[in-house]
PDB file of N, CA, C and O in Angstrom:
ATOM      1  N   UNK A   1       1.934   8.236  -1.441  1.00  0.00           N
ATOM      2  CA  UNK A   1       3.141   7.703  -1.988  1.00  0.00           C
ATOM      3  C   UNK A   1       2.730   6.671  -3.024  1.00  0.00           C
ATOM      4  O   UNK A   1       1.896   5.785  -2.835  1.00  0.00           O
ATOM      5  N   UNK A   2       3.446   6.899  -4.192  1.00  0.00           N
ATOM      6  CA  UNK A   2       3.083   6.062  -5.166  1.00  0.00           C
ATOM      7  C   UNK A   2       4.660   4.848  -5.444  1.00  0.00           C
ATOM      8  O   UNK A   2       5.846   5.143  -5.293  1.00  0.00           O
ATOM      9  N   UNK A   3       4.234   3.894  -5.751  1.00  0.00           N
ATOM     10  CA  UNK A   3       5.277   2.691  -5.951  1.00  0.00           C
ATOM     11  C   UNK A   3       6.026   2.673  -7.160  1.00  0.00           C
ATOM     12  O   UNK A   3       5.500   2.400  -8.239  1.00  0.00           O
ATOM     13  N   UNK A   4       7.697   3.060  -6.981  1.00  0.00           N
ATOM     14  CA  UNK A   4       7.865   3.639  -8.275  1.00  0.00           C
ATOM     15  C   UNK A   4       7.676   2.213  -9.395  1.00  0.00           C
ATOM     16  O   UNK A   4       7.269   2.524 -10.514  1.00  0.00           O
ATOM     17  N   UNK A   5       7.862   1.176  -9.229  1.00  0.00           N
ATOM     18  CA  UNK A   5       7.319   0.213 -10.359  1.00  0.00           C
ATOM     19  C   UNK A   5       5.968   0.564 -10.704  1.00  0.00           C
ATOM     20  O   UNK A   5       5.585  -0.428 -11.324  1.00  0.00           O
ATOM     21  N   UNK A   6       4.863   1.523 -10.666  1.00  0.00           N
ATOM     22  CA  UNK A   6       4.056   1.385 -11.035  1.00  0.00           C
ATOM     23  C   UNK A   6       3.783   2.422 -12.446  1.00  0.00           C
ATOM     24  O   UNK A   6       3.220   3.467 -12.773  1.00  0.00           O
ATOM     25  N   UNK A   7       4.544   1.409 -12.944  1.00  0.00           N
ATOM     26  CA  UNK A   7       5.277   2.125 -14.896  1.00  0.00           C
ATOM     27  C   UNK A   7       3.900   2.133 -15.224  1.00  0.00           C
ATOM     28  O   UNK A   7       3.284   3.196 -15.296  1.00  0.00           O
ATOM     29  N   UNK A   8       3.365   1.032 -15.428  1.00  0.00           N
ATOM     30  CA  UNK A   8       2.248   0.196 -16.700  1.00  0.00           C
ATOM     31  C   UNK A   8       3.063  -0.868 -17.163  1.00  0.00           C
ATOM     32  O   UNK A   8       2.853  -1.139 -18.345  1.00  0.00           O
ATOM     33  N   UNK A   9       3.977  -1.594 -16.569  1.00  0.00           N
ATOM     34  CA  UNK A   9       4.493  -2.229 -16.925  1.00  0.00           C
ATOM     35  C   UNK A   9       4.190  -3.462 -16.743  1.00  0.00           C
ATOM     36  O   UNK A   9       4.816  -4.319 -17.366  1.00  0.00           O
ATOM     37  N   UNK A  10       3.287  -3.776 -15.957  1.00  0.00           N
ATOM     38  CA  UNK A  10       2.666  -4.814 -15.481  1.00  0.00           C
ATOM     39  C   UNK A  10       3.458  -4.990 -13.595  1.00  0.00           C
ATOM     40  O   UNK A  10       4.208  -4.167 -13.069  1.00  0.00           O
ATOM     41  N   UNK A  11       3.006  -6.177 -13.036  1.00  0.00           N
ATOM     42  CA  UNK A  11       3.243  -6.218 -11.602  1.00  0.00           C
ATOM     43  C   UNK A  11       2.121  -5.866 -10.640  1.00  0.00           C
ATOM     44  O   UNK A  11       0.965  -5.508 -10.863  1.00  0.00           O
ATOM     45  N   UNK A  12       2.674  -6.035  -9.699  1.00  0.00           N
ATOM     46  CA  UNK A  12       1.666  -5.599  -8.696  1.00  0.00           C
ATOM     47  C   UNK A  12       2.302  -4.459  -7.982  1.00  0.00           C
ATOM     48  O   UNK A  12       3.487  -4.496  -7.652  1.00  0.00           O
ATOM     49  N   UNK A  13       1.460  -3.366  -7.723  1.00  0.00           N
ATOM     50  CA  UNK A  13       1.494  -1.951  -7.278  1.00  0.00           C
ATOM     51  C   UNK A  13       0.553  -1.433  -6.370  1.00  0.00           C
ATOM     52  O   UNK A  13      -0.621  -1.774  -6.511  1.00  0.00           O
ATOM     53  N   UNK A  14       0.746  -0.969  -5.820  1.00  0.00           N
ATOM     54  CA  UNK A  14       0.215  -0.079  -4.445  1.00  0.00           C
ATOM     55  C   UNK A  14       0.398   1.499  -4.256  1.00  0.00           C
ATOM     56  O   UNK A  14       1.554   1.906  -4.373  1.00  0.00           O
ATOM     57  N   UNK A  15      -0.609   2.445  -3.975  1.00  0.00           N
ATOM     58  CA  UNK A  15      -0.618   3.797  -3.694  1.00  0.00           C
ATOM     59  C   UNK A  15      -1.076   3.452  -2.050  1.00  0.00           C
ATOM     60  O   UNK A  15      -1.919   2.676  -1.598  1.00  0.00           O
ATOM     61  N   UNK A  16      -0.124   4.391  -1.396  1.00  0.00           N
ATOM     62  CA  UNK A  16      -0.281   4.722  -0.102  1.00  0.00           C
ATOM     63  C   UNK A  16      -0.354   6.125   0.161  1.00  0.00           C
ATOM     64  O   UNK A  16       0.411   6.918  -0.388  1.00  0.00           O
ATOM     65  N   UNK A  17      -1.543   6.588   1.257  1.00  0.00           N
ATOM     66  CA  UNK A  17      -1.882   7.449   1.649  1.00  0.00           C
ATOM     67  C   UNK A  17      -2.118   7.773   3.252  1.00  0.00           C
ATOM     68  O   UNK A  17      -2.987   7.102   3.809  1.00  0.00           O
ATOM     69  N   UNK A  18      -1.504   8.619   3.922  1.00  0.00           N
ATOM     70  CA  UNK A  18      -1.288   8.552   5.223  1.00  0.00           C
ATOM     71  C   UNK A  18      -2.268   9.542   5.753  1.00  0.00           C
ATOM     72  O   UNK A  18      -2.216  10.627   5.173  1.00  0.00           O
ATOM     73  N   UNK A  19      -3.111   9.446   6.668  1.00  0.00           N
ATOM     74  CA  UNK A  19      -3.725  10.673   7.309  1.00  0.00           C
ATOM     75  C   UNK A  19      -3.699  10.246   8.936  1.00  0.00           C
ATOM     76  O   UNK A  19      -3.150   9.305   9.509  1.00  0.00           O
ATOM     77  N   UNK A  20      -4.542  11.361   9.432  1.00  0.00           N
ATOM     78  CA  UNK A  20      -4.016  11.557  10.783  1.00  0.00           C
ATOM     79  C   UNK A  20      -4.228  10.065  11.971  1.00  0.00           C
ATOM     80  O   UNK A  20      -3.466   9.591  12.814  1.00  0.00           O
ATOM     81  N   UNK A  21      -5.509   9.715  11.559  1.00  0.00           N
ATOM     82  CA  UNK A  21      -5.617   8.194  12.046  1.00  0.00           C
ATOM     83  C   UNK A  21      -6.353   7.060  11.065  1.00  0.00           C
ATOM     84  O   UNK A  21      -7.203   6.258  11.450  1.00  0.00           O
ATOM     85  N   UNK A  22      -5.962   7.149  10.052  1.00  0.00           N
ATOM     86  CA  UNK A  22      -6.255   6.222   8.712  1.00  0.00           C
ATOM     87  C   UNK A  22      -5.034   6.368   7.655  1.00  0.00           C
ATOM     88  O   UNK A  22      -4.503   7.323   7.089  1.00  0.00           O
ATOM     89  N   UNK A  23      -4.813   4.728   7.661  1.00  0.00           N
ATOM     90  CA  UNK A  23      -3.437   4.612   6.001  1.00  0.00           C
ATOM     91  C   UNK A  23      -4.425   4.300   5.027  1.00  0.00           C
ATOM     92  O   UNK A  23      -5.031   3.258   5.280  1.00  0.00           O
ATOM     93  N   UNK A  24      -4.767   4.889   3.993  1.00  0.00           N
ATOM     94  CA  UNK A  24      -5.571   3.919   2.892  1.00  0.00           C
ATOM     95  C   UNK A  24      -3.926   3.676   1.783  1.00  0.00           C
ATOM     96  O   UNK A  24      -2.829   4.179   1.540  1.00  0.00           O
ATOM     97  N   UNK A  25      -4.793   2.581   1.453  1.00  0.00           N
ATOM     98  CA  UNK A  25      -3.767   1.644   0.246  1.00  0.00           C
ATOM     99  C   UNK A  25      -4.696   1.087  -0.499  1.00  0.00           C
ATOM    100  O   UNK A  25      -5.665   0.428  -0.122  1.00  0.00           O
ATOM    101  N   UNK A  26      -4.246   1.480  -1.995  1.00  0.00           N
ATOM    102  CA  UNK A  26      -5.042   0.841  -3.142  1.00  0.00           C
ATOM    103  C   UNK A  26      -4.034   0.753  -4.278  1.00  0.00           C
ATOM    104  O   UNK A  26      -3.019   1.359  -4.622  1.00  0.00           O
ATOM    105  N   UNK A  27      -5.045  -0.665  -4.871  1.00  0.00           N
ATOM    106  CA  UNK A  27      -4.143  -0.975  -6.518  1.00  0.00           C
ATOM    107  C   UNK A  27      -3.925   0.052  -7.155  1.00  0.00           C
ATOM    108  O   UNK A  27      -4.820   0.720  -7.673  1.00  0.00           O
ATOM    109  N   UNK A  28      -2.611   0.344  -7.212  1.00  0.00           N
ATOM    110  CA  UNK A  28      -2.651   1.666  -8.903  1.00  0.00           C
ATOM    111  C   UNK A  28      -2.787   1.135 -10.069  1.00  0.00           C
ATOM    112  O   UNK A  28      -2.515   1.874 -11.014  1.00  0.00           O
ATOM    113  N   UNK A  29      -3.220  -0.227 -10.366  1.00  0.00           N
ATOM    114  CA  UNK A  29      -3.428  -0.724 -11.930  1.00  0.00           C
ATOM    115  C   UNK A  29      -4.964  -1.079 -11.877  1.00  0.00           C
ATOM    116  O   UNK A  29      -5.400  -1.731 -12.826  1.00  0.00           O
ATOM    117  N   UNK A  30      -5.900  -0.689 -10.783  1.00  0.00           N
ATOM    118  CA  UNK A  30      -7.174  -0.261 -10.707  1.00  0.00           C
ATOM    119  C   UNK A  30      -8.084   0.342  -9.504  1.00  0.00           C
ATOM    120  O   UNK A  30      -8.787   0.145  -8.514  1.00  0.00           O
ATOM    121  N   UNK A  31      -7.554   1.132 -10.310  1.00  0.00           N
ATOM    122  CA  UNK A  31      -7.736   2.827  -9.008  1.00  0.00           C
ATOM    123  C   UNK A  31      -9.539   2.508  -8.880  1.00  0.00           C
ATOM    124  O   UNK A  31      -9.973   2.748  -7.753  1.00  0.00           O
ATOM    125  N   UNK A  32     -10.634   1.983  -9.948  1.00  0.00           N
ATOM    126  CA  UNK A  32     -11.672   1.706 -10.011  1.00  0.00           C
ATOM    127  C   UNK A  32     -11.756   0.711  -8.351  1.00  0.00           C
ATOM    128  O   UNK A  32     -12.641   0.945  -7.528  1.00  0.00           O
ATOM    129  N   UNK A  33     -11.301   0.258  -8.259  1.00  0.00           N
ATOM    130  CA  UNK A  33     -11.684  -0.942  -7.489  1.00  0.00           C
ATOM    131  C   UNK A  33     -11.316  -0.303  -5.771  1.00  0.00           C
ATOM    132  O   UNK A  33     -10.137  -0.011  -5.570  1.00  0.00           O
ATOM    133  N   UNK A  34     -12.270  -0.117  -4.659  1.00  0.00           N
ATOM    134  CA  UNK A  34     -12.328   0.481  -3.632  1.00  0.00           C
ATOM    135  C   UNK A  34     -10.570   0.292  -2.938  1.00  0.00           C
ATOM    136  O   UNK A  34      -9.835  -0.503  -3.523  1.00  0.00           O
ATOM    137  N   UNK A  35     -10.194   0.821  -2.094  1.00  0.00           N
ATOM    138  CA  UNK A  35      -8.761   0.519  -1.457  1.00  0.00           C
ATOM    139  C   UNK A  35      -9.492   0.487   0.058  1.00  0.00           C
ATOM    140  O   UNK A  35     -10.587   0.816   0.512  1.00  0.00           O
ATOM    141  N   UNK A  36      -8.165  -0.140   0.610  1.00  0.00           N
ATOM    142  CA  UNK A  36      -8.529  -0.276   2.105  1.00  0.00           C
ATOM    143  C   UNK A  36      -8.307   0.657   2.847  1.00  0.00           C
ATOM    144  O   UNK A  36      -7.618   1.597   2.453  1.00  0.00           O
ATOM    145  N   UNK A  37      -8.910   0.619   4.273  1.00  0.00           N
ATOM    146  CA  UNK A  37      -8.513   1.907   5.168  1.00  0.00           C
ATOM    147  C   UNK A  37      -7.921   1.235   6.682  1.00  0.00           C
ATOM    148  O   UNK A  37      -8.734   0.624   7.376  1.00  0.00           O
ATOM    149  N   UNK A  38      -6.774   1.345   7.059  1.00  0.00           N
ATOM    150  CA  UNK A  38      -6.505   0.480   8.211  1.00  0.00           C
ATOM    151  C   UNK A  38      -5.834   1.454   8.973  1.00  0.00           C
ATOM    152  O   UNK A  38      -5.592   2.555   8.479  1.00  0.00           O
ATOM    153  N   UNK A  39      -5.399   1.068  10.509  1.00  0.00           N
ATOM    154  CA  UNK A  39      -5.263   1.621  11.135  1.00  0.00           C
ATOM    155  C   UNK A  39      -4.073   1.823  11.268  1.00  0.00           C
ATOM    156  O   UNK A  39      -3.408   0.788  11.211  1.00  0.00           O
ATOM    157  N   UNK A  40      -2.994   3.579  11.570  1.00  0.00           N
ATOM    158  CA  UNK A  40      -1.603   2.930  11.339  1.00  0.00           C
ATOM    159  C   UNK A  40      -1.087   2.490  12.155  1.00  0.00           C
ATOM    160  O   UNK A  40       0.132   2.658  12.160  1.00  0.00           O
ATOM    161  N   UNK A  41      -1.784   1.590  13.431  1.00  0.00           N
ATOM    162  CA  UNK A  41      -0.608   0.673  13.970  1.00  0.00           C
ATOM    163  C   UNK A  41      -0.729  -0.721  13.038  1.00  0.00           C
ATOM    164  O   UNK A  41       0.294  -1.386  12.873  1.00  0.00           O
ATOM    165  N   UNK A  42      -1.717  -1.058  12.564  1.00  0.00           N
ATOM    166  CA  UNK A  42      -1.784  -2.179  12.013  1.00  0.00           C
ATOM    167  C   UNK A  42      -1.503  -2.385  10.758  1.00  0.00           C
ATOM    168  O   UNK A  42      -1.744  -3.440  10.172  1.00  0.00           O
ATOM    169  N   UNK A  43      -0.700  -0.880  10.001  1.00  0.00           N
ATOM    170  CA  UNK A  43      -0.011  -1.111   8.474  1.00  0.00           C
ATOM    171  C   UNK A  43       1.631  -0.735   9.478  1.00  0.00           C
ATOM    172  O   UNK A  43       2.695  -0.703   8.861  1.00  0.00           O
ATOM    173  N   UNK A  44       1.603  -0.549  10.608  1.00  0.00           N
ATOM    174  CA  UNK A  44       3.174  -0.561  10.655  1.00  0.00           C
ATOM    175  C   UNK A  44       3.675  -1.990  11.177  1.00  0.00           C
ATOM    176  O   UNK A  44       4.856  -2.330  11.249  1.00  0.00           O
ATOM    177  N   UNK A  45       2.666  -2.692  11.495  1.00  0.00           N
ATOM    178  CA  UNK A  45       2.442  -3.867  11.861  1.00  0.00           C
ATOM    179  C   UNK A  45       2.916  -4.978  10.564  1.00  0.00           C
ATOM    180  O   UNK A  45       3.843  -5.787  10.524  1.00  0.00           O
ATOM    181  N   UNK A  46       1.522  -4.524   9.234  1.00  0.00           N
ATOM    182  CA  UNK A  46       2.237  -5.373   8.268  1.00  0.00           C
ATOM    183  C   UNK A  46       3.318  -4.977   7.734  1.00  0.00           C
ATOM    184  O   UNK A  46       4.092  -5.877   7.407  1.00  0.00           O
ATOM    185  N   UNK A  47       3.822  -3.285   7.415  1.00  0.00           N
ATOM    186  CA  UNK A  47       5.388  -3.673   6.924  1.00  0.00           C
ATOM    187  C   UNK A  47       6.281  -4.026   7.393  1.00  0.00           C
ATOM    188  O   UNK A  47       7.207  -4.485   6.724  1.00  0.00           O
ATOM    189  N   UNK A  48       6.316  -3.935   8.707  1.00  0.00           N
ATOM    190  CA  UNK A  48       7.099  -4.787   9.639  1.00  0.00           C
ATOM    191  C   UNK A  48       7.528  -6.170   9.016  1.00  0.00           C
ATOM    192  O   UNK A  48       8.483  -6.747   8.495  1.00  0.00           O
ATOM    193  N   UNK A  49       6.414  -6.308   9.343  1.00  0.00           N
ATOM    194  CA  UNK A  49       6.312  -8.001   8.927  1.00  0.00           C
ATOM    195  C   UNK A  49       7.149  -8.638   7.630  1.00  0.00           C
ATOM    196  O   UNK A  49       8.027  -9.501   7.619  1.00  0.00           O
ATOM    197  N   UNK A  50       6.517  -7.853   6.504  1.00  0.00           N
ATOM    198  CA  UNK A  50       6.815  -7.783   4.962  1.00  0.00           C
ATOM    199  C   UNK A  50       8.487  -7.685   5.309  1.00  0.00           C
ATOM    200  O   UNK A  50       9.277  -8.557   4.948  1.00  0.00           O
ATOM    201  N   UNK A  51       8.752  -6.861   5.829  1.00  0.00           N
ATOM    202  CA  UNK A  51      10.170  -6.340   5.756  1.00  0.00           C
ATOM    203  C   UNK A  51      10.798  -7.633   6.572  1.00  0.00           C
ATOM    204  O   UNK A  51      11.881  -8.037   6.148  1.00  0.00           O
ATOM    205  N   UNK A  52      10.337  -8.180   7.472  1.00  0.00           N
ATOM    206  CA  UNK A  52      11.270  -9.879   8.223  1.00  0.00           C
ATOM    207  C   UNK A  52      11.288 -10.735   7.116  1.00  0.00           C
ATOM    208  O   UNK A  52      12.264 -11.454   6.901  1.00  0.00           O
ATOM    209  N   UNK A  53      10.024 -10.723   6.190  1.00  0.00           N
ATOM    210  CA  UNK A  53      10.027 -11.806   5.862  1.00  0.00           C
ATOM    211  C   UNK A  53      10.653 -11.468   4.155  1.00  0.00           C
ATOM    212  O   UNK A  53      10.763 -12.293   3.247  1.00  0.00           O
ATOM    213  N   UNK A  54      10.857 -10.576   4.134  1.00  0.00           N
ATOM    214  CA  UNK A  54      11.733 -10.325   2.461  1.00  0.00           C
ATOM    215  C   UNK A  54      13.580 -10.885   2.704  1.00  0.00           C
ATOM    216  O   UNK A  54      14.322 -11.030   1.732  1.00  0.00           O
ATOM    217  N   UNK A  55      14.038 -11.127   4.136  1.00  0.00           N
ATOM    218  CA  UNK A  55      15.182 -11.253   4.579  1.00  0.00           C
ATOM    219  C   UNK A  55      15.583 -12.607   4.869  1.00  0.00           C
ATOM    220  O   UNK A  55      16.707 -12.836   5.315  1.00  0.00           O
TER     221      UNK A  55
END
């Protein structure tokens, strides 16, 4: 899943990728630069989170 702000417009952006027991997430304004690999209880963990605290 790609972040639809990620025009080139500037901002900060994220590509997410789901597999069977690994989420990787990386910058889409530098795909060069390694992305992380976490576990998905612990990215349902941070959007959780993200999502309390945007409210």
């Amino acid at each position: 899943m790609k972040s639809t702000y990620s025009s080139g417009e500037g901002g900060d952006c994220v590509e997410v990728a789901t597999g069977a027991h690994t989420v990787h997430v990386r910058d889409s304004k530098d795909t060069a630069r390694p992305g992380l690999a976490v576990a998905p209880l612990a990215w349902a963990a941070f959007v959780g989170y993200a999502v309390d605290q945007a409210f």
